[in-house]
C-alpha positions as YAML, in Angstrom:
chain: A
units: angstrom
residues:
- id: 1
  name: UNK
  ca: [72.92, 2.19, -0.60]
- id: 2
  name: UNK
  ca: [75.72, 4.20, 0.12]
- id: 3
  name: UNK
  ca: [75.68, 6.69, 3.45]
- id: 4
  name: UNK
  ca: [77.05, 10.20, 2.59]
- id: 5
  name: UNK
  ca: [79.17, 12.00, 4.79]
- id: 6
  name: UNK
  ca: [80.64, 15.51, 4.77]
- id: 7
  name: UNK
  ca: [83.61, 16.30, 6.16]
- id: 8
  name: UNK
  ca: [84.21, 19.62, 6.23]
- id: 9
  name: UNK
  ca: [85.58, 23.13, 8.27]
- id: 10
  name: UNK
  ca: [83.24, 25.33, 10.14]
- id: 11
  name: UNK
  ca: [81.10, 25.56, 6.93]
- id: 12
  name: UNK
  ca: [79.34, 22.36, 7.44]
- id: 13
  name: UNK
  ca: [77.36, 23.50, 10.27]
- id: 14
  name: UNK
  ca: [75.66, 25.68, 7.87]
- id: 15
  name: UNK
  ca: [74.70, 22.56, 5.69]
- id: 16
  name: UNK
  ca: [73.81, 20.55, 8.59]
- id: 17
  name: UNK
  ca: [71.22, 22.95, 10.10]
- id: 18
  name: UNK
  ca: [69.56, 23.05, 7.10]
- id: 19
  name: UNK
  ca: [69.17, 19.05, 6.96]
- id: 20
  name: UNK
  ca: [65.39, 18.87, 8.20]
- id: 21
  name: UNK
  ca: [63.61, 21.32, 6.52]
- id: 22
  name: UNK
  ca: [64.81, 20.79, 3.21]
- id: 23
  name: UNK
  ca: [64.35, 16.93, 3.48]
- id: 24
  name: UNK
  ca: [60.68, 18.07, 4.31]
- id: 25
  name: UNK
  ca: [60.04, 20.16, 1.25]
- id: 26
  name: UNK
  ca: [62.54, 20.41, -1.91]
- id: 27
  name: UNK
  ca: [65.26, 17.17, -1.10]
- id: 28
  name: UNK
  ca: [64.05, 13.45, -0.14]
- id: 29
  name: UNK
  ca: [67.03, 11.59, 0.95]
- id: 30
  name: UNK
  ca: [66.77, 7.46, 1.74]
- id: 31
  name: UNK
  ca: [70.05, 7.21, 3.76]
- id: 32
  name: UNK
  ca: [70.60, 10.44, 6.41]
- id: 33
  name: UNK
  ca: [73.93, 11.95, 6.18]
- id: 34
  name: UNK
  ca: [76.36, 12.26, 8.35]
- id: 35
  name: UNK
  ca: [78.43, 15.39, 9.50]
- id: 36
  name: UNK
  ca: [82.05, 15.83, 10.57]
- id: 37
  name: UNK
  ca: [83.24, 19.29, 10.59]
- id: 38
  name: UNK
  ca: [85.62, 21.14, 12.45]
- id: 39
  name: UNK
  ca: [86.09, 25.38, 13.07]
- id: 40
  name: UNK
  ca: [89.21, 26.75, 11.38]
- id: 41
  name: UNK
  ca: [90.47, 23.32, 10.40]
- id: 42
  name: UNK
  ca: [92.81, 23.46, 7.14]
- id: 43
  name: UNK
  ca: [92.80, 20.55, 4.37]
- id: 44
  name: UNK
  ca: [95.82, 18.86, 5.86]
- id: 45
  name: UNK
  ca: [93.95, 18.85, 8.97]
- id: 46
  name: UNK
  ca: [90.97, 17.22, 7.14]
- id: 47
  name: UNK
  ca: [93.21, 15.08, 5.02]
- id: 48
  name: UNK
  ca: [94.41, 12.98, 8.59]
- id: 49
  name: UNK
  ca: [91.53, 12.77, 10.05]
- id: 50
  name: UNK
  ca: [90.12, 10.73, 6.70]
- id: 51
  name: UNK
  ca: [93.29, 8.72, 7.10]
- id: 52
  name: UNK
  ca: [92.56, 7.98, 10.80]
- id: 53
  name: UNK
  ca: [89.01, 7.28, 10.50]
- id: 54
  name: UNK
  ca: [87.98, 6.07, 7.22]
- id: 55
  name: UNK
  ca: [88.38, 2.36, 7.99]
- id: 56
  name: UNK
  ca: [85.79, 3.14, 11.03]
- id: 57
  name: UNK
  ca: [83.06, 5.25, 9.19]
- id: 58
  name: UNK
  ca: [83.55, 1.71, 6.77]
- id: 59
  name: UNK
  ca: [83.36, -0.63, 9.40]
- id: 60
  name: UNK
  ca: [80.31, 1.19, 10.87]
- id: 61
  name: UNK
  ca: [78.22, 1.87, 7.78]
- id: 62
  name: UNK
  ca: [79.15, -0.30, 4.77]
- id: 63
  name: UNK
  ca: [79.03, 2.02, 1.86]
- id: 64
  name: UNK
  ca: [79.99, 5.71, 1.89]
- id: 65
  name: UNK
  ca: [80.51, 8.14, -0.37]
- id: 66
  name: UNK
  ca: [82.51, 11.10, 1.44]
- id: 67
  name: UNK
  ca: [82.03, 14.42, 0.82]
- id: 68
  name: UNK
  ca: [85.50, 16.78, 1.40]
- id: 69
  name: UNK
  ca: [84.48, 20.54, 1.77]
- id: 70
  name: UNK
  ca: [87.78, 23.06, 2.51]
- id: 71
  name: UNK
  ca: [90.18, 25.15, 1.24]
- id: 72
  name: UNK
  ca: [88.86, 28.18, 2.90]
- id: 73
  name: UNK
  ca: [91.10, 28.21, 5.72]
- id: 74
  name: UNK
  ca: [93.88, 27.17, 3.34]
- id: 75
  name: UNK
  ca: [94.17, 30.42, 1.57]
- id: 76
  name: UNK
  ca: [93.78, 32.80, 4.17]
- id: 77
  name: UNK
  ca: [95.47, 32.97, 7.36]
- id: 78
  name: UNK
  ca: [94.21, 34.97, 10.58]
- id: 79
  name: UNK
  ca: [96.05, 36.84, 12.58]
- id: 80
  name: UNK
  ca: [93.69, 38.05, 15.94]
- id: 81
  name: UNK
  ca: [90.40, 38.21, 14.60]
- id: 82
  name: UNK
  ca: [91.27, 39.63, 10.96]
- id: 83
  name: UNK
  ca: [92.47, 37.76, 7.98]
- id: 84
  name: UNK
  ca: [94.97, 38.38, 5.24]
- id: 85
  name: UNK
  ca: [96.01, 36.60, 2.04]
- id: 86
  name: UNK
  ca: [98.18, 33.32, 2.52]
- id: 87
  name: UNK
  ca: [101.62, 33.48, 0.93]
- id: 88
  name: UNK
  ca: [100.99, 32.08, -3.42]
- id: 89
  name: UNK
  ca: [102.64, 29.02, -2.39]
- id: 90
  name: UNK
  ca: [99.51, 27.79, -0.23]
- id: 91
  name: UNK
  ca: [97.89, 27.18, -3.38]
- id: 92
  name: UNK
  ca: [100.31, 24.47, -4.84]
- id: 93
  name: UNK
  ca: [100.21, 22.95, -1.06]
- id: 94
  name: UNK
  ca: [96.20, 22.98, -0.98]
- id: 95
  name: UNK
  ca: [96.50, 20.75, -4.96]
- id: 96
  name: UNK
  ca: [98.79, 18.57, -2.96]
- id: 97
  name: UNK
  ca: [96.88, 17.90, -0.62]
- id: 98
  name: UNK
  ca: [93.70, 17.13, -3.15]
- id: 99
  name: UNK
  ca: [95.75, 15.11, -5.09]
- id: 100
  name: UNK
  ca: [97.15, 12.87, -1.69]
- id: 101
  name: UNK
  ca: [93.51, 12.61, -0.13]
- id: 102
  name: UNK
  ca: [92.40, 10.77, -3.96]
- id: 103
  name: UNK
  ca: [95.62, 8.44, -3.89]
- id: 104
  name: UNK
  ca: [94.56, 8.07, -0.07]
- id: 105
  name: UNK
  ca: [90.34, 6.59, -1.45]
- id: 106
  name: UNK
  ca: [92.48, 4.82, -4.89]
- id: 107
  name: UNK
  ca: [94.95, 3.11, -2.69]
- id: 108
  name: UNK
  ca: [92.37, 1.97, -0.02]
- id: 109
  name: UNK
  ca: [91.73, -1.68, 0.90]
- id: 110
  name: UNK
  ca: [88.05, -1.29, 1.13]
- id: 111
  name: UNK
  ca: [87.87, -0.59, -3.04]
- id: 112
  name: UNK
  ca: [84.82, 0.22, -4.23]
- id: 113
  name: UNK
  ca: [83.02, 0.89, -0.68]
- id: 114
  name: UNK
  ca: [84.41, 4.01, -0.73]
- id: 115
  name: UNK
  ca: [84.11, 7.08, -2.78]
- id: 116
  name: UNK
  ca: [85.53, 10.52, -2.63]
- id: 117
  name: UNK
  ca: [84.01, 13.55, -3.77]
- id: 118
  name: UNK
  ca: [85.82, 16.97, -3.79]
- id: 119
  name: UNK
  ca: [83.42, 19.69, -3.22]
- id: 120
  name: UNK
  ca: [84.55, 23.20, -4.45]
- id: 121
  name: UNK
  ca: [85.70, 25.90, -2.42]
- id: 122
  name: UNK
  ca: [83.11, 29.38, -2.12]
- id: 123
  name: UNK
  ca: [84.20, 32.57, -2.97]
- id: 124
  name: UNK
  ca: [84.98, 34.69, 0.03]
- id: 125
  name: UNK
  ca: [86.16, 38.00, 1.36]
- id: 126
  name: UNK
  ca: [88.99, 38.88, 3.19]
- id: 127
  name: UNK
  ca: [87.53, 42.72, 3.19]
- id: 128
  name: UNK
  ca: [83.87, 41.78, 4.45]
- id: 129
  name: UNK
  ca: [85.37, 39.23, 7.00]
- id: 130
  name: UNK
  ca: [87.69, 42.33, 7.93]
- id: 131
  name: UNK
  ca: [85.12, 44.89, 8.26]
- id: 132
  name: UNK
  ca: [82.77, 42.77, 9.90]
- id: 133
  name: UNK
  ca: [85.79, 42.49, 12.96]
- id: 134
  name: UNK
  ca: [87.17, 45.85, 13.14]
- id: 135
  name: UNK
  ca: [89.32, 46.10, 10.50]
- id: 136
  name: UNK
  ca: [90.66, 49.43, 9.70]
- id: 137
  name: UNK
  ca: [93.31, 49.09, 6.34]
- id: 138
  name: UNK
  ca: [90.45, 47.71, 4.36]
- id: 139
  name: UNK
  ca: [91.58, 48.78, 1.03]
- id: 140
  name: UNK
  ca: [94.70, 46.25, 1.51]
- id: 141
  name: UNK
  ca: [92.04, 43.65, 1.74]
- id: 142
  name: UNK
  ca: [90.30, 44.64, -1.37]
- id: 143
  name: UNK
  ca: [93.28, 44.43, -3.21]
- id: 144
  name: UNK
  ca: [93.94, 40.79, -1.89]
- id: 145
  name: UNK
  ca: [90.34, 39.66, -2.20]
- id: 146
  name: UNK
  ca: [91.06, 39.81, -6.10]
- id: 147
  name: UNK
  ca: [93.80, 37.88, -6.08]
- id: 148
  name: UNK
  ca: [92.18, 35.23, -3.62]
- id: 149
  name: UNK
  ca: [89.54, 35.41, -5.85]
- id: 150
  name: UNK
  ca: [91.68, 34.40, -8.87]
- id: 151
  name: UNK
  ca: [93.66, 31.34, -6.75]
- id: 152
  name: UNK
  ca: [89.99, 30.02, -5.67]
- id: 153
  name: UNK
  ca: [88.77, 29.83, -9.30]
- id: 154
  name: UNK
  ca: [92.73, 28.17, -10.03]
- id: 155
  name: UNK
  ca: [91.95, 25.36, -7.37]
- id: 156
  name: UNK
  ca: [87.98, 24.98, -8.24]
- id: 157
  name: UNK
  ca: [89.65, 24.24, -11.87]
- id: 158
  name: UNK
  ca: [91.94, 21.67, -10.38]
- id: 159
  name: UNK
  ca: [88.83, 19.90, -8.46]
- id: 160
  name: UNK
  ca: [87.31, 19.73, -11.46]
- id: 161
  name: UNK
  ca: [89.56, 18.20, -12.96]
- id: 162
  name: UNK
  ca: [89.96, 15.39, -10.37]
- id: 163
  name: UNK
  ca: [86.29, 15.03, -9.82]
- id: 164
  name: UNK
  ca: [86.27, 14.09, -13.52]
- id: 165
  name: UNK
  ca: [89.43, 11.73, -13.32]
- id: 166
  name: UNK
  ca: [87.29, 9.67, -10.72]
- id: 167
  name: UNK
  ca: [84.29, 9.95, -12.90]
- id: 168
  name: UNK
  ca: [81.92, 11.91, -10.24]
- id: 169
  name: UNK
  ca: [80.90, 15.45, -10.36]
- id: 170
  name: UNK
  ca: [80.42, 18.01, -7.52]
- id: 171
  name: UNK
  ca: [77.34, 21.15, -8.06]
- id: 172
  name: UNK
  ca: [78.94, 24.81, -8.18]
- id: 173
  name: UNK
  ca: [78.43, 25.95, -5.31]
- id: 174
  name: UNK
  ca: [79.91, 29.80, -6.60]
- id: 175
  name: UNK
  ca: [76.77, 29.66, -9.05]
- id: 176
  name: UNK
  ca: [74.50, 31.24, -6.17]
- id: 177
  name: UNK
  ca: [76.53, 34.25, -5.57]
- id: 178
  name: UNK
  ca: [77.87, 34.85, -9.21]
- id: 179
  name: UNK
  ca: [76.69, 37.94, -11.60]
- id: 180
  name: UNK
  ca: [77.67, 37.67, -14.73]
- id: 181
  name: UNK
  ca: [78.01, 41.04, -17.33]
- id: 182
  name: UNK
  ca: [78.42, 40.05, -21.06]
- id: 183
  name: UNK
  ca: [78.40, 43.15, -23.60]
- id: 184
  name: UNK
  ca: [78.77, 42.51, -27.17]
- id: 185
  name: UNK
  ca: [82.82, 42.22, -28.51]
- id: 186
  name: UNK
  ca: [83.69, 42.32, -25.09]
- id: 187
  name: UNK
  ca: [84.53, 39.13, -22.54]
- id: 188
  name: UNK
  ca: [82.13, 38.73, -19.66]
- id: 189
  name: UNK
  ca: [82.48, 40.41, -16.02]
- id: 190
  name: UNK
  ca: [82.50, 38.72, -12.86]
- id: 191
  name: UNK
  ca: [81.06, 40.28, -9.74]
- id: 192
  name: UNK
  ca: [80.01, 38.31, -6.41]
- id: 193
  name: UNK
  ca: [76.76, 38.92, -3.98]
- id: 194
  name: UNK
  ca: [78.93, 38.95, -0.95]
- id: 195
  name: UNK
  ca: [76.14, 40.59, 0.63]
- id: 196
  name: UNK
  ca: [75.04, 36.81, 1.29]
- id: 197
  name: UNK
  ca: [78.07, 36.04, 3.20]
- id: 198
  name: UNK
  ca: [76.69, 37.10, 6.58]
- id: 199
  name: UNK
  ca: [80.77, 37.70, 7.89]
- id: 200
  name: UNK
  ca: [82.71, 37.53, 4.54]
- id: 201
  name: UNK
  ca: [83.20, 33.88, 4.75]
- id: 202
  name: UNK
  ca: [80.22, 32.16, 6.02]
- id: 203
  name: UNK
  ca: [76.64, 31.68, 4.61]
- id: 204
  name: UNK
  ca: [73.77, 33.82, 5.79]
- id: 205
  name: UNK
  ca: [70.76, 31.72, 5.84]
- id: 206
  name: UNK
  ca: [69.04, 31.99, 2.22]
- id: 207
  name: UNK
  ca: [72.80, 31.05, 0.92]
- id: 208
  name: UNK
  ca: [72.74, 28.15, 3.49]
- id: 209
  name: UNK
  ca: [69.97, 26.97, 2.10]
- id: 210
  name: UNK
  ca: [71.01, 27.20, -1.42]
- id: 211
  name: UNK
  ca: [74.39, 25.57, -0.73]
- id: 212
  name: UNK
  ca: [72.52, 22.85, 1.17]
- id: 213
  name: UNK
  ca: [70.36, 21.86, -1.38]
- id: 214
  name: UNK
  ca: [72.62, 21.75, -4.30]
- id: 215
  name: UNK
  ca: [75.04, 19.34, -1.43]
- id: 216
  name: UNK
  ca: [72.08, 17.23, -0.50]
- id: 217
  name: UNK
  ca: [71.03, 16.43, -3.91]
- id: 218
  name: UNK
  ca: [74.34, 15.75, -5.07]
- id: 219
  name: UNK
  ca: [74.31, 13.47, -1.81]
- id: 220
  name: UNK
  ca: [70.70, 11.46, -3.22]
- id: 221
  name: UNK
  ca: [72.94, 11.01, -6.84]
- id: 222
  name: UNK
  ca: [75.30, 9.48, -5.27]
- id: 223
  name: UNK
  ca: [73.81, 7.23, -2.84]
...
C-alpha cells in the first residue's frame, strides 16, 4: 500500500481542507495522505525540495506515490499585489523542469517505491486576480489571460505526455470550469467559469471540492 503525498504551491491547502468530509461521503481512502505545500512557491522550488526530501518521506513511509501540483506561479509573476504574464520563455523552463523532476523518480535508488505523478496545471486569470487587488489597466490583463491561457493548455499537453511515458494518468482538473460551444461546420469554443476562482487563481469552495475529489480518487487508484 502505497502513501500518497501532494506536493504542491498554495493550492494544496484547498485540497487538504477538503480531506475529511469527502472521505466521509463520496471518497474512501485506506492510507491518509499527506500534504506538503508551500505559498507562491515555483516548480524549481518544488523540484529541490523532492530532491532534498524524497529519501526521508521513503525512509518514513515505505511506498509513496507523489503527487506534483504547480506551474501556476511559473507563468505569472507578481509585482506588489498584481500579476502579469511571465516572459514566453518561462514555458520551455517550466517543461524543463517536468522533464528533470521524472529523470529525478527514474534515476532514484529506491526503484519502484517511488512513483511520480504530474498533476495538471488550472486555468487561471491574471484579470480576476487583478481586479480582485486593485488593479486598474485591466484590459492589459485580458489580453494576457489569452495567451496564458494558450501556454497552460501547451504545458497540460506536455504532462500528458509524460504521465503517459511513465504509464500513470492524472484527472483534468480544467474539466470543472470548462464550457464547451460546438456549432455545426464550425470548431468548438472554449470559455472558462472563472466565476469559481474565488481571486482569479484559487478555488472557491464548490471548485475545492471538485478538484479534491477528482485528486483523492486518483490518490485511492494509485495506492
Amino acid at each position: 500500500m502505497r502513501t500518497p503525498i501532494l506536493v504542491s504551491d498554495s493550492k494544496g491547502r484547498f485540497i487538504k481542507d477538503q480531506l475529511e468530509s469527502l472521505q466521509s461521503s463520496e471518497v474512501s481512502m485506506t492510507t491518509k495522505p499527506l500534504f506538503y505545500y508551500f505559498g507562491g512557491a515555483k516548480s524549481a522550488t518544488l523540484f529541490t525540495w523532492l530532491q532534498d526530501n524524497l529519501h526521508k518521506l521513503v525512509y518514513r513511509h515505505g511506498e509513496v506515490v507523489i503527487y506534483l501540483w504547480s506551474g501556476t506561479c511559473d507563468l505569472t509573476k507578481k509585482t506588489g499585489n498584481l500579476i502579469q504574464l511571465a516572459p514566453e520563455a518561462s514555458v520551455n523552463t517550466l517543461k524543463q523542469i517536468y522533464s528533470d523532476t521524472v529523470s529525478l523518480f527514474r534515476a532514484s535508488r529506491h526503484g519502484t517505491l517511488v512513483k511520480l505523478i504530474l498533476l495538471e496545471v488550472p486555468i487561471y486569470s491574471i484579470e480576476r486576480w487583478n481586479s480582485c487587488h486593485g488593479g486598474v489597466n485591466l484590459e492589459t490583463s485580458k489580453l494576457e489571460d489569452k495567451i496564458l491561457t494558450t501556454r497552460i493548455v501547451n504545458i497540460n499537453n506536455f504532462i500528458k505526455q509524460l504521465n503517459m511515458e511513465n504509464n500513470v494518468f492524472s484527472p483534468n482538473l480544467n474539466t470543472a470550469i470548462t464550457r464547451c460551444r460546438k456549432r455545426k461546420n464550425h470548431k468548438p469554443r472554449y470559455s472558462y467559469k472563472l466565476n469559481l476562482l474565488k481571486d482569479g487563481v484559487h478555488p472557491d469552495r464548490l471548485l475545492a471540492a471538485v478538484w479534491a475529489k477528482a485528486i483523492f480518487s486518483s490518490m485511492v487508484e494509485y495506492t
